[in-house]
C-alpha positions, 0 to 999 in steps of 0.5 A: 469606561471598561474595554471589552475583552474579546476578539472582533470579528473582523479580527477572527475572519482575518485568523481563519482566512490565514489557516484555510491558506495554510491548509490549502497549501500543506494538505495536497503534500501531506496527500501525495506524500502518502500515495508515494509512500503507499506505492514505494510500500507496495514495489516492496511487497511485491520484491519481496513476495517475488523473490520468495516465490522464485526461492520455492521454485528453485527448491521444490522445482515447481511454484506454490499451489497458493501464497500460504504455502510459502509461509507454510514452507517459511519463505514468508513470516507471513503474507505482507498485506497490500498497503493499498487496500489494507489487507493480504487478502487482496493480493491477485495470484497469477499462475503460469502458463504451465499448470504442472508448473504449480499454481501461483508464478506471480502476484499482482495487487487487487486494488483499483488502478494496480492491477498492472502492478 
């Protein structure tokens, strides 16, 4: 008599269950872990972008007109990009409530639900 080679199916049904557990269990970590991360990336831009533009202030005595004037000057290599949308483009300027004051006082993120940020 040969035997079979092979796994049965009720032996593969038993390997999929043991992984799909698994996944179960690691995949909202793996996802929480880089929204975490994302933000603990974004509070840094924006520190970053911050100080630059309170650095400017305190040199020219007004703020940039826009974020590109403080890579112009070098205050920034470049204008970090939001890690939540994934672009630089997306940063929000906020302008103070004098406008001789210059154009951009603060920036904020453009992505959904950061706005506040």
């Amino acid at each position: 008599m040969k035997t079979a080679k092979g796994f049965t199916l009720i032996e593969l049904m038993v390997v999929l269950t043991i992984l799909a557990l698994l996944l179960s269990i690691v995949v909202p970590d793996y996802v929480g872990r880089v929204h975490r991360a994302e933000e603990a990336v974004l509070k840094e831009n924006l520190v970053l972008m911050r100080d630059a533009l309170d650095k400017h202030y305190a040199d020219a005595g007004r703020y940039p007109a826009t974020l590109e004037e403080l890579v112009s000057k070098r205050y920034l290599r470049a204008i970090p990009p939001d890690p939540v949308t994934g672009s630089a483009a997306t940063w929000v300027p906020v302008p103070p409530a004098d406008v001789k004051r210059g154009g951009v006082w603060d920036v904020k993120s453009g992505a959904k639900g950061y706005e506040r940020w």
